[in-house]
C-alpha positions as CSV (number, residue, x, y, z in Angstrom):
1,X,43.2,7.8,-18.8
2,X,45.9,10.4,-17.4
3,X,48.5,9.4,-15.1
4,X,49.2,11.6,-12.4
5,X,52.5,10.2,-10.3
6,X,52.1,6.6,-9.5
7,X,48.1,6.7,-9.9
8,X,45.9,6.8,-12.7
9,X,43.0,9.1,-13.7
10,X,39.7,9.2,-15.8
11,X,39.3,12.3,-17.9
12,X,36.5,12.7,-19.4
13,X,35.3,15.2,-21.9
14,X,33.9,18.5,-21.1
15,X,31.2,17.2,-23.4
16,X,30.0,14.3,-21.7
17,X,26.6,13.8,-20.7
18,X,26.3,11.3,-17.1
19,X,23.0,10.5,-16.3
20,X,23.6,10.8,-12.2
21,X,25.2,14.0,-12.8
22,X,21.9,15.4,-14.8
23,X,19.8,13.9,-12.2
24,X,21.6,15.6,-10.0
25,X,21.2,19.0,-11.5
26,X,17.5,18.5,-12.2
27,X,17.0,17.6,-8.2
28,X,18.9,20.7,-6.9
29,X,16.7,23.0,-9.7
30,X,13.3,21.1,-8.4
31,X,13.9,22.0,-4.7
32,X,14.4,25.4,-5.7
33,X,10.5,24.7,-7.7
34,X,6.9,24.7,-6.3
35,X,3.7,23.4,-8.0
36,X,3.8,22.2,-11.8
37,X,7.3,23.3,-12.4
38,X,8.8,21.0,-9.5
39,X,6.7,18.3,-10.5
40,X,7.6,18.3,-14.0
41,X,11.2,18.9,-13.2
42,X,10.9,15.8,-11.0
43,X,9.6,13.9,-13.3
44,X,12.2,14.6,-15.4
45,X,15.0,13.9,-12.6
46,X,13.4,10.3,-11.6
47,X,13.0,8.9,-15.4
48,X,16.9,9.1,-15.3
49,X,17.5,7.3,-12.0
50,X,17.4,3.4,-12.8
51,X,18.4,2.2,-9.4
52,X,22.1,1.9,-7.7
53,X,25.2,3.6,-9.3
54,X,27.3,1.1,-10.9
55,X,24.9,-1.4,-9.1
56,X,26.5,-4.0,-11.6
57,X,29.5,-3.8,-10.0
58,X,30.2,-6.5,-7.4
59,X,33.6,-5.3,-6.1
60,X,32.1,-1.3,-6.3
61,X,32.7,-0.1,-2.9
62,X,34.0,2.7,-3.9
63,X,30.9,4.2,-4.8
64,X,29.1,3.6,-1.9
65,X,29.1,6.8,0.1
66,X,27.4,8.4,-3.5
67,X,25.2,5.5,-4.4
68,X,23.7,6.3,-1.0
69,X,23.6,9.6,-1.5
70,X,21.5,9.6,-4.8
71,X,19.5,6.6,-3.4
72,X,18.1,9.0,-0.2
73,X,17.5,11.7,-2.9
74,X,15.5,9.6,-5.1
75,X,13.5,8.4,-2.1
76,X,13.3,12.1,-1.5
77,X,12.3,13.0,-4.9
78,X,9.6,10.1,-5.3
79,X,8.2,10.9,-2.0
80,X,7.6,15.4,-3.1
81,X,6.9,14.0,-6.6
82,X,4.2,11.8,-5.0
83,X,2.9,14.4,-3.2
84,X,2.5,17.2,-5.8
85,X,0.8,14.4,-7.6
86,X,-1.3,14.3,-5.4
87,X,-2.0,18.3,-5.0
88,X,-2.7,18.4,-8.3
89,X,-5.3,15.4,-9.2
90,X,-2.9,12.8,-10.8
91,X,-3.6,10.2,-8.8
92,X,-1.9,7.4,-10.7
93,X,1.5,9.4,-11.2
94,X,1.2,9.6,-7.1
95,X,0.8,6.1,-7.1
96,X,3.2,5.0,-8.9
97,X,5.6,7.3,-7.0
98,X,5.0,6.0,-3.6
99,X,5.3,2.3,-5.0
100,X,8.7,3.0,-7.1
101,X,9.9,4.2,-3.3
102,X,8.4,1.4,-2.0
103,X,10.5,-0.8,-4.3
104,X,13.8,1.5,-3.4
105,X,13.2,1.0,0.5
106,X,10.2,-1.4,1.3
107,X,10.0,-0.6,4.8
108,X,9.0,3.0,4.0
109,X,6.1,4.4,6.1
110,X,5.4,7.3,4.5
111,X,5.2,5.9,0.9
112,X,2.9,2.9,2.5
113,X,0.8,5.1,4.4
114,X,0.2,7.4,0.8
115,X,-0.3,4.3,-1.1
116,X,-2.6,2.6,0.8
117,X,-4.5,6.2,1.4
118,X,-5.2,6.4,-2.5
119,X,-6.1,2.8,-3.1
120,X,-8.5,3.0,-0.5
């Protein structure tokens, strides 16, 4: 903690490691992917995104505007990695993508649409 004036600040090492912030990265480097590589970097991406950040936290506010934000590019993510899934014969990873979206957003039409597609 730093103080700067009459407020106080959280620095934090150069070494850190912050699970949204890596997810982060990984997403912007998958949308810049195709085929295997994108799906393997999403992969990658999604294991580290367990749901809302600081979801825990019942006065966090705060981070709404950013929980949002990584919320829409999980459903994103889930939704391209379901897809390429798909395209390349792993049916149960697709799956198991559309329903973890499902779980983020129930009311998702795409993801239901997909999911009910491959259970037939």
């Amino acid at each position: 903690m730093e103080r700067e004036g009459e407020y106080y600040r959280l620095k934090l090492p150069e070494d850190r490691f912050l699970d949204f912030e890596r997810f982060e990265e990984l997403m912007r480097k998958a949308d810049l992917e195709d085929g295997l590589s994108a799906f393997k970097t999403l992969r990658q991406a999604l294991d580290l995104y367990k749901g809302p950040l600081f979801g825990d936290d019942p006065y966090g506010e705060w981070a709404e505007a950013e929980r949002s934000y990584l919320q829409d590019r999980a459903l994103a993510g889930l939704l391209r990695l379901g897809e390429l899934a798909e395209a390349l014969g792993y049916l149960e990873v697709a799956k198991e993508a559309y329903a973890r979206a499902l779980k983020l957003e129930p009311f998702l039409e795409e993801a239901q649409r997909r999911l009910s597609f491959l259970k037939g």
